[in-house]
C-alpha positions in Angstrom: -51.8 -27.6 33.2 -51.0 -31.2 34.0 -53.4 -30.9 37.1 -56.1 -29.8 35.6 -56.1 -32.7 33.2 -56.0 -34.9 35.7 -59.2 -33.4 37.5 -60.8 -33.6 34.4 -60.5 -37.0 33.6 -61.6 -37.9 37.3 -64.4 -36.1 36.9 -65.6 -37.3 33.2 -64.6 -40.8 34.8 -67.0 -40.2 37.9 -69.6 -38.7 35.5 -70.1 -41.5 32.9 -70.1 -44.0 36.0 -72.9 -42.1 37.5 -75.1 -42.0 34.8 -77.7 -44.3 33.6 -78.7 -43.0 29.6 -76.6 -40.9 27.0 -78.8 -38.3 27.9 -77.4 -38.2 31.6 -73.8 -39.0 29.7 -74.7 -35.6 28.0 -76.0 -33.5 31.1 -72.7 -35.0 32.9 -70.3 -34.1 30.1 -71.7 -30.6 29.7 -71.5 -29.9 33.5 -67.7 -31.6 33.9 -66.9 -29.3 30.7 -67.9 -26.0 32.7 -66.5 -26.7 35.7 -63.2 -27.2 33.9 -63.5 -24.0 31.6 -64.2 -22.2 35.4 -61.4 -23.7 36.7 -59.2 -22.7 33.6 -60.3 -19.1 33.3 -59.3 -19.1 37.0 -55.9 -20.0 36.6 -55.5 -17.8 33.7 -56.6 -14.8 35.5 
């Protein structure tokens, strides 16, 4: 669990960095949250 919290918060770090509006913020967010639920529902199963 602990690793995958860790990758997260690289990748919401990396994603509110990159982008320039809350709208990008949103798109970034949205995209880091799937990637995450993937990588969860991989490890579950």
């Amino acid at each position: 669990m602990r690793p995958i919290v860790i990758v997260a918060t690289l990748i919401a770090a990396l994603a509110l960095t990159a982008c320039n509006t809350v709208e990008g913020a949103g798109k970034d967010i949205s995209s880091s949250g799937k990637a995450i639920s993937k990588t969860a529902n991989d490890v579950k199963n």
